[in-house]
C-alpha positions, -999 to 999 in steps of 0.1 A, spaced: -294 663 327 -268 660 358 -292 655 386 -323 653 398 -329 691 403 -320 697 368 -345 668 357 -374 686 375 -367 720 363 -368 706 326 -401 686 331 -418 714 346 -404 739 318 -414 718 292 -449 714 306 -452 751 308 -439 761 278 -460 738 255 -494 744 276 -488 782 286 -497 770 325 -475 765 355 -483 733 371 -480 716 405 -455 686 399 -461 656 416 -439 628 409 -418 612 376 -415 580 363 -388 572 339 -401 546 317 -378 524 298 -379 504 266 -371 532 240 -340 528 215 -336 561 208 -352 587 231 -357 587 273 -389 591 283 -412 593 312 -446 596 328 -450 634 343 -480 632 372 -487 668 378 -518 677 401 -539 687 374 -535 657 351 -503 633 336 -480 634 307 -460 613 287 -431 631 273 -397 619 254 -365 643 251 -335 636 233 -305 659 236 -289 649 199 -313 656 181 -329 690 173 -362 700 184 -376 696 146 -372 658 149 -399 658 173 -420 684 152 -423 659 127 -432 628 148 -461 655 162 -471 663 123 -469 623 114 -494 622 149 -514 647 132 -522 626 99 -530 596 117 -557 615 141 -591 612 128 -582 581 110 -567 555 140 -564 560 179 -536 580 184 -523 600 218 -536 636 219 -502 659 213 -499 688 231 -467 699 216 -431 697 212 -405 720 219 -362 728 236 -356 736 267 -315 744 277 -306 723 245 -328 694 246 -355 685 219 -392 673 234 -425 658 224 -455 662 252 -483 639 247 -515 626 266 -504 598 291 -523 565 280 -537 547 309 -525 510 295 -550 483 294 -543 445 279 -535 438 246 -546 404 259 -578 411 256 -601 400 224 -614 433 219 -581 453 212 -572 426 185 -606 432 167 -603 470 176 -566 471 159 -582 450 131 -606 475 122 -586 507 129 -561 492 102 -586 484 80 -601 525 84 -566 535 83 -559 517 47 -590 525 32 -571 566 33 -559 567 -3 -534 589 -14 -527 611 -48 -490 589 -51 -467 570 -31 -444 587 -8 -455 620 10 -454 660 10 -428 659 39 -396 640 45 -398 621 80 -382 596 101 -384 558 110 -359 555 142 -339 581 136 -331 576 99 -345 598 76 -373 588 53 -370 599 15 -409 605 8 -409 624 -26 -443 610 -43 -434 583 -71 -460 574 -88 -446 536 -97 -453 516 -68 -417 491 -72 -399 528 -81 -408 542 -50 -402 513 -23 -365 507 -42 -353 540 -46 -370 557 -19 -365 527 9 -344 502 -1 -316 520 -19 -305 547 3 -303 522 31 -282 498 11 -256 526 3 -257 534 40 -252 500 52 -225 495 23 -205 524 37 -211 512 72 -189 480 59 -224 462 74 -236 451 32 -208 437 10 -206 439 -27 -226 408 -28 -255 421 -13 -253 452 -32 -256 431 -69 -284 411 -58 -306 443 -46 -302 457 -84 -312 421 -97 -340 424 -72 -349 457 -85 -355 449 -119 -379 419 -109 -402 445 -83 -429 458 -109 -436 419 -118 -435 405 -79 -453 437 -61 -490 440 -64 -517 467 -82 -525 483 -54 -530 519 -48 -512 540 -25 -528 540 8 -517 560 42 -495 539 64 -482 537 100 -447 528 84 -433 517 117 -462 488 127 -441 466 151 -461 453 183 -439 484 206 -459 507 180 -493 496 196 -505 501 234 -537 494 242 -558 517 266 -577 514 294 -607 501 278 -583 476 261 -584 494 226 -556 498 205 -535 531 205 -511 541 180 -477 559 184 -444 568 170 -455 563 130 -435 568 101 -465 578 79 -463 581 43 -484 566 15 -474 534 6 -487 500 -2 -507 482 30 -487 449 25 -457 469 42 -478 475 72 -489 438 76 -455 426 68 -436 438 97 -465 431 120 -454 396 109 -415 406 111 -416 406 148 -448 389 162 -469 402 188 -504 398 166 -526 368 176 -548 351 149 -575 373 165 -565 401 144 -554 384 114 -584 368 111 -601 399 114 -585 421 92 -587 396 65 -622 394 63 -633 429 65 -602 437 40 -584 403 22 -552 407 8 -541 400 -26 -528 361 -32 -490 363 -25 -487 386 -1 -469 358 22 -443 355 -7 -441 388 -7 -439 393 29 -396 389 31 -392 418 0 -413 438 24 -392 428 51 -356 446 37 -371 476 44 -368 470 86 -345 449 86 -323 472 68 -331 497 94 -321 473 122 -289 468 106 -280 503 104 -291 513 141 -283 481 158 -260 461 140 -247 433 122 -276 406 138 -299 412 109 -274 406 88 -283 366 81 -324 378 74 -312 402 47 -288 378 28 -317 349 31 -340 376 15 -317 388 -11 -302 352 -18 -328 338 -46 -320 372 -63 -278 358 -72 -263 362 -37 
């Protein structure tokens, strides 16, 4: 969008054409932060919006962050999702405005603590999911495995290492060690069952309202094992001992999840290394080094 005219007329289509009402704009605020989509806070005189575009993508990437909303609702705090849509060549996804509160506070700790804990208790039939999705803008492979190391190599871990390795971003090296890696998973990973998952858990995945509990947004559900959540909570930081302390009591982990916490790990860091580059590159050959780099 060239100009500020054109910027209104899309906010104000899009509005229309997801609730079926015309109304009365009153101001826009671009927020920033976002990798991979623009977004911005729409105050119209009946109530606000938050709402992301993206003119690369088509508008069925958004229809599938709506339907990974969708799974989650009932289960965690997630925004309410009014709909998603194109308007002159550019995907959208409208959503309730959250009015933000501190993720200071004690409370949203021990509120995120037990929304995980609800959110993990959702078993599922397998691993994997009845739709392919996203995490960033990389597809997801979800087809259900019932093999718990089968699904998080071949399903995560490969697809990315043959993306990277084409990228020039993996060398041969790395490559070798992943299938020696491989073979150990069933004997490191643990008997758990297949439970539903955020899939994208970092601290920019969690806002916390005005009443300072925890909200959710931009998952990359699927089925998995509940060690991958936690792991990439601990990836990045941005979860006090409020929380952890929390979630372990009302739901301990098996011993050896924090040696398990780097095989997690690949999984995002992978990610990073495709969309953002060559930085992550060190974490992944620490990872993969016990394993013949």
């Amino acid at each position: 969008m060239e100009n500020q005219h054109q910027e209104k007329a899309f906010f104000c289509a899009a509005v229309e054409k997801v609730t079926a009402k015309r109304m009365q704009l009153v101001s826009v605020e671009r927020l920033h932060g976002g990798c991979i989509n623009e977004a911005a806070l729409i105050r119209c005189k009946e109530k606000t919006f938050f709402i992301k575009w993206n003119g690369r993508f088509p508008a069925h990437f958004f229809e599938i962050e709506a339907r990974n909303l969708a799974l989650l609702q009932g289960k965690v705090r997630t925004p309410h999702v009014y709909g998603w849509g194109e308007h002159e060549g550019v995907a959208f996804l409208l959503l309730d405005a959250i009015e933000q509160g501190s993720k200071q506070a004690r409370v949203f700790s021990e509120d995120l603590a037990a929304q995980l804990v609800a959110l993990h208790r959702n078993r599922g039939p397998y691993f994997g999911l009845h739709y392919n999705n996203y995490i960033g803008e990389l597809q997801q492979d979800n087809t259900p495995c019932q093999e718990l190391a089968i699904f998080f190599f071949e399903r995560r871990l490969l697809p990315l290492i043959e993306k990277a390795r084409a990228m020039g971003r993996l060398q041969r090296k790395h490559e070798q060690a992943a299938a020696q890696l491989a073979k150990r998973l069933p004997a490191l990973l643990p008997d758990e069952p297949p439970v539903l998952l955020h899939g994208d858990l970092w601290s920019g995945n969690v806002m916390a309202d005005h009443q300072n509990r925890a909200v959710l947004i931009d998952p990359a559900v699927y089925y998995g094992c509940r060690e991958i959540d936690l792991a990439m909570m601990q990836l990045f930081g941005g979860f006090d001992a409020t929380f952890w302390a929390a979630y372990r009591h009302a739901y301990p982990w098996q011993a050896g999840f924090e040696e398990r916490v780097p095989i997690w790990n690949l999984y995002p860091l992978l990610v990073h290394l495709i969309l953002f580059g060559e930085a992550y590159l060190p974490a992944i050959s620490r990872i993969l080094e016990p394993f013949g780099m």
